[in-house]
N, C-alpha and C positions, 0 to 999 in steps of 0.2 A: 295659841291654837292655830290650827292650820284652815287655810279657806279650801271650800269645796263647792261643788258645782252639785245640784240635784235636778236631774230632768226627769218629770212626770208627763204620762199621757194618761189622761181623765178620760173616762166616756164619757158621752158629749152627753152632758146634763144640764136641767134648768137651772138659773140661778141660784135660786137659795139651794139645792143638794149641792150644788158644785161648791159654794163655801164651806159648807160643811165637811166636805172632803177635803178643802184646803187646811183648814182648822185643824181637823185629823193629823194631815202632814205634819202640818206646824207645830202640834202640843206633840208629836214623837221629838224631835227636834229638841224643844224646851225641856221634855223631858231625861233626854242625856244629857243636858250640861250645856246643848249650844245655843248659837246666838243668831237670829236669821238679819241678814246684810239687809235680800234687797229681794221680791219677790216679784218677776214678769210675765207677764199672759203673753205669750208667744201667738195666741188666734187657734181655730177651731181648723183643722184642713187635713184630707185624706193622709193617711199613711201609708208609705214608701210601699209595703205591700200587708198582706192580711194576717192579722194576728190574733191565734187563738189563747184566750186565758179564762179559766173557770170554766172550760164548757161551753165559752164563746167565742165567737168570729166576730171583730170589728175591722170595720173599713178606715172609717175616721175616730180623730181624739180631736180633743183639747189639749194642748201643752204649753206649761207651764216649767219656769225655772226660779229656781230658790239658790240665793249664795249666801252658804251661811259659814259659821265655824262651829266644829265640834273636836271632843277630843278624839286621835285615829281609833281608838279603841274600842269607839262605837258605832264607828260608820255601819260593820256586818251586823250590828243589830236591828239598825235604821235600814240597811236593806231587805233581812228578813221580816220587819214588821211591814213594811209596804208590800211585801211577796205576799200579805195573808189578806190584803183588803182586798174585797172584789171593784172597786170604783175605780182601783189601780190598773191601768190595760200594761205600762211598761218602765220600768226606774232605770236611773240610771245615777250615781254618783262619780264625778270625774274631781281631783285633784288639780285646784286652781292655779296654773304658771305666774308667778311673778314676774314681770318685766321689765328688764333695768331703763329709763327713760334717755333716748337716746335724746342727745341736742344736736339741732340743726338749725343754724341761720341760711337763707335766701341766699345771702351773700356767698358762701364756700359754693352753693348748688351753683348758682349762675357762671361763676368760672371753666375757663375751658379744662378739662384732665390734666395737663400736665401742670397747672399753678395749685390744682389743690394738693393741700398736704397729707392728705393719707395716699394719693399716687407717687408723690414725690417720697414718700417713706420705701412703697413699692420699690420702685426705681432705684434707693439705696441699699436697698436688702437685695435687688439683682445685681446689683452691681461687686458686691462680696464676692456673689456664688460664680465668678469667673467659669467657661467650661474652657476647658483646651480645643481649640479651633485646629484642624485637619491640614497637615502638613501633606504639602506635595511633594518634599523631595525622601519619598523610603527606599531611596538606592536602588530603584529600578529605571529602565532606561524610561518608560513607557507607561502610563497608566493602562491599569487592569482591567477597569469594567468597562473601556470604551469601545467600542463594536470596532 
């Protein structure tokens, strides 16, 4: 299955509703099929500007992020079912980049550019692409562009 990203802004409710709303989340989730990673409370804080939903104007949320896996087939239903709760101010589902782990010792960083080995690769693949350098003698007595 594929990882995905879920970001929710909750109105900013007490405790126990705001589990409840979590709960909600999380049994749509379970209920397709997927699997939840890892669930973060991001903190309560104004949002970027005012957004209406249900009839309402909010200033601040809650936000929360869910990494979970479901099968692709069901994400537009897990978006449509959070479209219908009112506790929901904004979702968002993003498609999680895998990234290949780069290795790096201390050792290559510390050296000056031209000992490490991906500039000296550099320097041999310039070296190939020869350009033809500007001949001065083209049978004229006299260069052209000089005043």
């Amino acid at each position: 299955m594929i990882n995905y990203e879920l970001l929710l802004l909750l109105r900013v409710l007490p405790k126990p509703e705001l589990k409840t709303v979590l709960r909600r989340a999380a049994d749509c989730i379970f209920n397709k099929g997927g699997i939840i990673r890892k669930l973060e409370n991001l903190g309560t804080r104004d949002m970027p500007y005012k957004t209406s939903v249900h009839g309402v104007v909010y200033n601040k949320a809650s936000y929360f992020l869910f990494l979970f896996n479901v099968p692709p087939s069901t994400v537009e239903d897990l978006l449509d079912e959070y479209s219908r709760d009112v506790d929901i101010i904004r979702r968002r589902i993003y498609k999680k980049k895998e990234f290949e782990p780069i290795e790096c010792t201390l050792d290559d960083e510390n050296k000056p550019p031209p000992y490490r080995e991906e500039v000296q690769e550099l320097m041999r693949q310039a070296k190939k692409l020869e350009k033809p350098k500007f001949q001065f003698n083209t049978g004229l007595d006299y260069y052209p562009f000089q005043k």
